[in-house]
N, C-alpha and C positions, 0 to 999 in steps of 0.2 A: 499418480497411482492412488489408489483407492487405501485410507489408513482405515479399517474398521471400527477401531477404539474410539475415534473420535465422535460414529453414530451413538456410543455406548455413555458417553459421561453424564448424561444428567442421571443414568441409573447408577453410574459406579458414583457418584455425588451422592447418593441415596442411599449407597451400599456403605460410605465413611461413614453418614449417621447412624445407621444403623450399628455399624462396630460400636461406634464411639457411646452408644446408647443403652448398651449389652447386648444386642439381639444379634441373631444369627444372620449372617452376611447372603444365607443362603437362602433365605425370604425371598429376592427380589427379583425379579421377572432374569428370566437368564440371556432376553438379547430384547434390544429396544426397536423402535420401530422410528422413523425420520422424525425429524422436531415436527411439530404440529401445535401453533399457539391453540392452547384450552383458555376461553375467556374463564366458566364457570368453576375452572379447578382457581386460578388465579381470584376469585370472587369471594370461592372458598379462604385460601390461605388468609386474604386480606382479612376476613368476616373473624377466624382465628385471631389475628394479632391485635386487632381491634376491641375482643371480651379479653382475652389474657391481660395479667398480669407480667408486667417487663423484668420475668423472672428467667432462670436455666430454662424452662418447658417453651418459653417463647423464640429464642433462637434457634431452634429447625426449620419453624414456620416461615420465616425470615428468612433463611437459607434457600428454603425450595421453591418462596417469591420470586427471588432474584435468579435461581436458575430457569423458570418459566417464563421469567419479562426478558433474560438476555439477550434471545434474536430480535425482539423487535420495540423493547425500549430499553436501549443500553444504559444511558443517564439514570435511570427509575432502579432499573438494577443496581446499580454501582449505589444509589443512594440508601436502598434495603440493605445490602452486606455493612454498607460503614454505619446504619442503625443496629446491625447486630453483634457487629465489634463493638460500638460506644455501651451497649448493655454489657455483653461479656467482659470489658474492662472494667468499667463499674463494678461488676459482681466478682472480678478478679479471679474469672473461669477459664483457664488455661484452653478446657476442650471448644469451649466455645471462640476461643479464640482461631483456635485452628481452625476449623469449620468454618469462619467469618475470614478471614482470612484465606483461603482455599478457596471459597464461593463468590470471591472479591478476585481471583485470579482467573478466575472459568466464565468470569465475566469478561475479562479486559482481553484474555484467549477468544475470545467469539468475536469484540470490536479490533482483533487485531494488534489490540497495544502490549506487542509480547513480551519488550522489557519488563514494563508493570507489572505483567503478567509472572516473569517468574519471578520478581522480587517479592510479589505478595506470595507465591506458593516457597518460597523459602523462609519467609516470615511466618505460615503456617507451619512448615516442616519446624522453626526452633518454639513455638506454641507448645509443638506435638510433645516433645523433649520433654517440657517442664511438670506432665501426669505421670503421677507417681506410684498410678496402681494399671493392673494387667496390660502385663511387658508385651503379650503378643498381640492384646485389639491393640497396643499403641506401636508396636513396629508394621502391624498389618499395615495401618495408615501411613506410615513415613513409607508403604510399599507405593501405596498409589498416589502420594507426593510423589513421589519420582518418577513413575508412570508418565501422571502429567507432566513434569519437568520434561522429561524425553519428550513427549510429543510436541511442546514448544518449540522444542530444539530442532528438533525434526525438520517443522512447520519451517524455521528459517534457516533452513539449512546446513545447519551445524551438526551434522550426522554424527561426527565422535561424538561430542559432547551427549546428544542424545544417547549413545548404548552405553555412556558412563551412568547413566541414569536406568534404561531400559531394561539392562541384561543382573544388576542387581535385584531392580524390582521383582523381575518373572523369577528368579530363587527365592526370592520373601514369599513369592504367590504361592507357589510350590508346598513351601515351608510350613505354610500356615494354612495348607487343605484347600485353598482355592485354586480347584486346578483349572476353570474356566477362564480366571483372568490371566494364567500361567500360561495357555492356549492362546489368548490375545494378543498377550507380550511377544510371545513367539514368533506372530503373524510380524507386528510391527518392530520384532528385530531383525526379523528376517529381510521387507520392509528396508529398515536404514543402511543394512550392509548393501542390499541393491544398488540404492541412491546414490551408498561412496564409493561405488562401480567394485565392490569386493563381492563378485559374482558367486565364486567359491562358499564363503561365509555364507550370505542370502541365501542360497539352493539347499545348503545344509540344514538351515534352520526351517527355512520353507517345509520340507520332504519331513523331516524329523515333529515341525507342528503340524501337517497335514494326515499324519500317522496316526498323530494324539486325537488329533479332533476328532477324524473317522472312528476312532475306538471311542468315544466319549460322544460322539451324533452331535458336535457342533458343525452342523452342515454351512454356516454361514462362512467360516473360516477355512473349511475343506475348500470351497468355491471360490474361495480371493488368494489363497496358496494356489491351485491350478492358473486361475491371470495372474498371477507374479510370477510365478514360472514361467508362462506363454511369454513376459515380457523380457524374463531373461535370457532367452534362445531370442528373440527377436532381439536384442542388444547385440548379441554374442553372432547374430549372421547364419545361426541353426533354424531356418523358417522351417522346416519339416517338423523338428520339435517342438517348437510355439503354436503352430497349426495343431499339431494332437493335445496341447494343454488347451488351449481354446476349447476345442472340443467339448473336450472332458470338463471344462467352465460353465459349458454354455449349456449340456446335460442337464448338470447340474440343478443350474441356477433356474433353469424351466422348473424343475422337479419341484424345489422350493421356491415356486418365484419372486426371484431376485432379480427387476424388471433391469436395476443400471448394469448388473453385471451381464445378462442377455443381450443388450445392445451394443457394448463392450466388446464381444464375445466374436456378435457377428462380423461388427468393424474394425478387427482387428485381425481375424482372418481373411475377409476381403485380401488388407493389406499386404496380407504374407504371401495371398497367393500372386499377387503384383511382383512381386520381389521376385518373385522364382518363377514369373515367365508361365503360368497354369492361370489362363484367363475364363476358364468353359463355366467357375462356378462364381468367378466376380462379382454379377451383377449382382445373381439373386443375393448372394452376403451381402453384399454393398445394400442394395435396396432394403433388405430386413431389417439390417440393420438401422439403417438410416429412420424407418419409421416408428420403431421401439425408442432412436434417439430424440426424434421430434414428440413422442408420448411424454417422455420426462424432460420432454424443453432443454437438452442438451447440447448447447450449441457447438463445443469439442467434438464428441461424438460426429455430430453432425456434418461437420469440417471433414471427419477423416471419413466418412460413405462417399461424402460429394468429392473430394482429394483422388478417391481409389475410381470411382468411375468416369473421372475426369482423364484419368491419364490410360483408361480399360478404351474408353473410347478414341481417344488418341491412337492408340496403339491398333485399332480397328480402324482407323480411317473417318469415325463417324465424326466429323468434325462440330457439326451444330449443331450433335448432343455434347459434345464434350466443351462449347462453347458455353454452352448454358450451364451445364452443372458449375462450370468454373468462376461465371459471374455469380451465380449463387453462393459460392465457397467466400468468393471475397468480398458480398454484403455481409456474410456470416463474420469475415475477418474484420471488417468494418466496425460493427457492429461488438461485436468484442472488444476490439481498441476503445472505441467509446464510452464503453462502460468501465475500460480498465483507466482509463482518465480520469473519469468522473470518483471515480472509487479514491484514484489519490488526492481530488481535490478535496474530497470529504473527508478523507482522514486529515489532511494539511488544517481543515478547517475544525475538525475535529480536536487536534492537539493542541492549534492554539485558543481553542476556546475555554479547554480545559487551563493553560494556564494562565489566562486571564481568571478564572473562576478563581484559581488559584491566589491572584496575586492579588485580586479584589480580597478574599478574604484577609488576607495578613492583613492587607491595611484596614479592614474591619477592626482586626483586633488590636491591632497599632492605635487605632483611634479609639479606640473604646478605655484601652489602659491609659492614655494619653489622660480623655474625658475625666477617668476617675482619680489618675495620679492630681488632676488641678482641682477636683473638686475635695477630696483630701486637704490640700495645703490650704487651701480655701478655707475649709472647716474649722482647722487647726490653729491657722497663723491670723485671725481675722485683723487683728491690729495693722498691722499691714498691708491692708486691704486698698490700698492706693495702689500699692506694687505690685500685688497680685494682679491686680485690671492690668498693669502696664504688660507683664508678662502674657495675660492671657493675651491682651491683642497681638504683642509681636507672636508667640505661637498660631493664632489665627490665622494671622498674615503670612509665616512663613507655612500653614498646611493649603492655603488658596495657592499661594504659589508652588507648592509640591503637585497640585490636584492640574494647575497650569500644563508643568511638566507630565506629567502620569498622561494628561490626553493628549496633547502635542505626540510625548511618545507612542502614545496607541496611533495616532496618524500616520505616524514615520510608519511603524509595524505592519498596519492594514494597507499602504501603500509600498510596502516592498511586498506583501505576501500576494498581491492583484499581478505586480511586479513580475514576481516568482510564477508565476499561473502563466502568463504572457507572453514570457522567454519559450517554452515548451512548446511551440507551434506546431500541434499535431497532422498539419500539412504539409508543412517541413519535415519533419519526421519519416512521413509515409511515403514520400515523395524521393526524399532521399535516400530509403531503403529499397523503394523500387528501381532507383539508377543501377544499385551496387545488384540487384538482381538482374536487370538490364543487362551489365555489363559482363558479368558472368555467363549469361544466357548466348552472348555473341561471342565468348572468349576472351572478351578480353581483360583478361585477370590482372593486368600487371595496373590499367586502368583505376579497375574493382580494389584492385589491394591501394591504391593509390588516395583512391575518394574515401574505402574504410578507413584507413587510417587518420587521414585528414575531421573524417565523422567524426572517429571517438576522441581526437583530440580536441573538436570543437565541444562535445559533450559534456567531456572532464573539465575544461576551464568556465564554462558556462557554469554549473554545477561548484565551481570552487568559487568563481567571482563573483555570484548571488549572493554569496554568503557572507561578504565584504560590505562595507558604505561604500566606501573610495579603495579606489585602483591606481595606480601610474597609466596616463594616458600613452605609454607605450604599450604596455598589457592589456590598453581598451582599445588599440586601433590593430594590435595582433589578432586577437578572437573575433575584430571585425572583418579584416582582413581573411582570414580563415574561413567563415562566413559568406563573404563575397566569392573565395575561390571554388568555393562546394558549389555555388549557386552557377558559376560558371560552366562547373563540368558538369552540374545537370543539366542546363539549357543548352551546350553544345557554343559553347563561347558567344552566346546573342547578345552581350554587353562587355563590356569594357568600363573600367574604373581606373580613378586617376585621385591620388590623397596627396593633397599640401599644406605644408606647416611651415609657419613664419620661423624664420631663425629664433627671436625672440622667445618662444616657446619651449621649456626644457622637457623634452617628454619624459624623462624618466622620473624629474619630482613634481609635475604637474599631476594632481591629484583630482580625478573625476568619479562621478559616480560610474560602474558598471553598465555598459550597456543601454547607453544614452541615446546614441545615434540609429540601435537596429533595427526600431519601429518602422524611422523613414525609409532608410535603405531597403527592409522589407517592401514597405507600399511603391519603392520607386521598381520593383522589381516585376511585383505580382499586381500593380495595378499601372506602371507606367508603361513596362513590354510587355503586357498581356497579348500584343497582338504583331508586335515583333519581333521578328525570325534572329535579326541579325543590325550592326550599327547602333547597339542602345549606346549611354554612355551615361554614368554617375560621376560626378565629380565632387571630391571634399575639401573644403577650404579652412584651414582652422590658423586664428591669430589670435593674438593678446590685445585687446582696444579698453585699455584704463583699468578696472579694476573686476572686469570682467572676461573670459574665454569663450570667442565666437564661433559657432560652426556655421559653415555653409554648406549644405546639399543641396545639388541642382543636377535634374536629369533631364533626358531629351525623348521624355516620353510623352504620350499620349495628351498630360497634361490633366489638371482638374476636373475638367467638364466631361470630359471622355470616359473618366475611370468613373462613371455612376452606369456606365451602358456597359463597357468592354469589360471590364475585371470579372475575373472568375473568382478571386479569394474572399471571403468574410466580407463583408462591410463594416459588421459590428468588433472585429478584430480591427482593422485599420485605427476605426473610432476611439477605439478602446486606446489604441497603442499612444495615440496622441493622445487624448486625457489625462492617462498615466503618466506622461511625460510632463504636461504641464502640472500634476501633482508634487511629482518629485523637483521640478523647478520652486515650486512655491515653497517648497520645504526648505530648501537649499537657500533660498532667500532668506529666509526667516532665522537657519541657522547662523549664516555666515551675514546676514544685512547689507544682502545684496540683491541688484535689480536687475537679475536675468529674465529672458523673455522667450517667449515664443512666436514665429510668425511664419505661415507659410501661406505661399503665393503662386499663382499662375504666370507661367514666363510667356504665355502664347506658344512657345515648344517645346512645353516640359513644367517642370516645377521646382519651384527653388524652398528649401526649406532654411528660415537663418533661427539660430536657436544661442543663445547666451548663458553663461551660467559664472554663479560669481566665483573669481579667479583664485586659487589655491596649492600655493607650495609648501612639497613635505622637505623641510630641511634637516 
């Protein structure tokens, strides 16, 4: 659902300055327009901070840098707000601290890092506390601290928490003459009670700020109060009701145009009228819709036009339109998933680059105070000066050998996090949620509940034992097992597996890495029966040989030579899987000074993988 407030904050960001500065709040434009990078505004502010003086008048500039770099250089932002907190600390300026702190939260709000996010807007909010003159510009701002806190909250879900926030703020806004952001709030409490399905509450607040707005011609608000409403008769199973709010949305938003909420408007009456069996005006909704959603490159929207006349043609018989719009919907689906991957590998990449930034620094200043504590004693003690050498070199020696460890552990790190990316097989994924829709499509639920459950438990232990070095190789041949069985009931039993373990092997204190073996079993799956209906067979072999734990995998597939022609999966994933595996052997060597191996081989009917790794009991 569409949060309005969130088009609005670099102006309500503008509107805190301005409080906080003395000016009238009611200076600033009364609704914003989409982000839109301005290089020349941005050329501007720089050209400002550059003649200024790094006094109180240079921290706005700074502020409204970093709210213009947000969208599209997060780093450059984040480094402008902590240059206008290190001034306003220095100058021991409370407001400017809030302000740099709040403009350091609506940054990390845009990259998503919404813990951050609200520890710095609550580090602003006790800033705000510490000004000691005009009680209402400083309660005005602790209103829209909390505003933004709610919509944090919002954003991840945490619906109470946000109208602990929300429903205070819109009384401050009230309170202190801002009836426009009182209007917002109202949108976006109405908004959270949806979300926590209190339909009741939302429709109240809905109809009560729809009233407001209309009296006061904030048309933008009138327009997203009618789609929130159209959404809550569509929750609640009232299509006739949602159909008239649509409507009444879709007026609207033509009047003022409001191009998302127009295509919105149409694709979502489409849908209603799917639901209730009234096909005569389908298309054309679907269709209009659909090409207002491809205007603003909406690919949601655009899902639910092609959805609605996928299933309009269905119902009409027209099968090879409704074949077509359907593969259309599921490149579109495609297409999505891939970007929603890619999204979390950058944030993955993201986070921990920040704490490497992080951790690099300490030890800057670890070594810097280190540097000056010896050059100190140096200075001081010089008689001594024999000893002082002896001391510096063993300190040398033992920070080369800390700097040893520091990249070894970056190794380990960048090699579980390659690791971590790896396990998440977005073909497995899709592959397996289309069984569980398969099976439901034929009936047969008891199947479907069978393979889901079996999913999310593979999901939840995958996701807990990433998080681990070592596991009990009973808890790594269970989640592989698990694995194997999913795999089963999607190919309709075309393999067969068989695991053996030497007596001599204690599975419960034999300690392994995580998910050691699922590379192979993968490639022995999707590139050994790619072309095997039926009779596969994986076999695993594990023993104790000296000071070492062997595995054997060997299948009766297709074999080496074959899977560069037949396999349908990845190549560069296969590649990948075994690389990574021989990374984490090298590791594991080097911790424990052992000489595990890698080796895999063509059987002539299949492929045997033999893999070692050095031996390890948790006593």
């Amino acid at each position: 659902m569409y949060c309005f407030c969130l088009k609005r904050r670099r102006f309500a960001l503008l509107s805190i300055l301005l409080v906080l500065t003395g000016w009238s709040i009611q200076s600033h434009p009364l609704f914003a327009q989409d982000y839109r990078f301005d290089k020349s505004y941005t050329d501007s502010l720089q050209a400002v901070i550059k003649k200024g003086p790094e006094d109180t008048n240079i921290i706005i500039p700074y502020i409204l840098l970093a709210d213009a770099l947000k969208m599209v250089q997060t780093q450059e932002a984040l480094k402008t707000t902590e240059k206008a907190l290190t001034i306003a600390s220095r100058l021991n300026w409370p407001r400017g601290m809030a302000m740099a702190y709040l403009g350091r939260s609506t940054v990390l709000f845009e990259a998503a890092q919404y813990q951050q996010a609200i520890s710095f807007a609550l580090q602003s909010r006790e800033a705000v506390k510490k000004i000691t003159y005009d009680e209402d510009a400083k309660n005005a701002f602790i209103a829209r601290i909390d505003q933004t806190l709610g919509l944090i909250h919002s954003r991840i879900g945490n619906f109470r928490k946000a109208l602990e926030f929300l429903i205070p703020s819109q009384k401050a806004f009230f309170k202190y003459g801002d009836t426009t952001e009182a209007i917002i709030g109202g949108l976006n409490i109405g908004q959270c009670y949806m979300n926590n399905l209190d339909y009741k509450n939302g429709e109240l607040y809905l109809k009560e700020t729809m009233k407001m707005a209309q009296q006061y011609q904030v048309w933008p608000v009138v327009v997203r109060c009618y789609t929130n409403l159209g959404f809550s008769m569509k929750w609640q199973k009232n299509y006739p009701a949602s159909i008239a709010y649509f409507r009444a949305s879709l007026q609207l938003a033509q009047a003022i145009n409001d191009i998302s909420i127009v295509a919105q408007s149409y694709a979502e009456q489409a849908d209603n009228f799917l639901r209730i069996n009234q096909l005569d005006s389908v298309e054309y909704l679907a269709k209009t819709g659909l090409k207002w959603a491809q205007s603003l490159q909406s690919r949601e929207m655009q899902r639910i036009c092609y959805r609605a006349l996928t299933e309009l043609y269905e119902r009409k018989g027209q099968f090879a339109k409704a074949l077509e719009t359907f593969k259309i919907d599921n490149a579109i689906k495609d297409s999505i998933t891939n970007d929603t991957k890619k999204e979390e590998v950058v944030q993955l990449e993201m986070n921990y680059q920040m704490k490497q930034q992080e951790e690099l620094a300490k030890a800057r200043l670890e070594s810097e105070q280190q540097i000056r504590m010896i050059i100190s004693i140096a200075l001081i003690i010089l008689v001594f000066a024999a000893i002082l050498l002896f001391l510096f070199y063993k300190k040398r020696r033992d920070a080369l050998d800390r700097q040893k460890d520091a990249e070894f552990a970056t190794s380990v790190a960048e090699s579980e996090l390659r690791f971590l990316r790896l396990q998440m097989n977005p073909h497995f994924l899709f592959n397996a949620l289309n069984s569980i829709a398969d099976f439901i499509r034929k009936n047969d639920l008891e199947l479907a509940d069978r393979y889901l459950t079996r999913f999310a438990r593979l999901m939840r232990q995958t996701l807990e034992y990433s998080a681990q070095k070592e596991i009990s190789l009973q808890e790594d041949l269970s989640t592989l097992e698990l694995y194997l069985s999913l795999e089963q009931l999607r190919l309709n039993n075309a393999f067969a597996y068989r695991i053996e373990i030497d007596p001599d092997v204690d599975l419960e204190h034999t300690m392994v890495p995580p998910m050691l073996l699922q590379p192979f079993v993968e490639n022995s799956i999707w590139h050994g029966f790619a072309r095997i209906s039926n009779g596969g067979m994986i076999h695993i072999h594990i023993k104790k040989e000296g000071d070492l734990l062997q595995y054997n995998v060997e299948d009766n597939g297709s074999g080496l030579d074959n899977t560069k022609t037949t396999s349908t999966a990845p190549r560069d994933k296969k590649s990948m899987g075994v690389s990574i595996t021989r990374e984490r052997i090298a590791i594991l060597n080097k911790l424990r000074s052992g000489k595990g191996g890698l080796n895999i081989v063509g059987t002539g009917h299949g492929t045997r993988v033999l893999l070692s790794i050095p031996f390890l009991i948790n006593d």
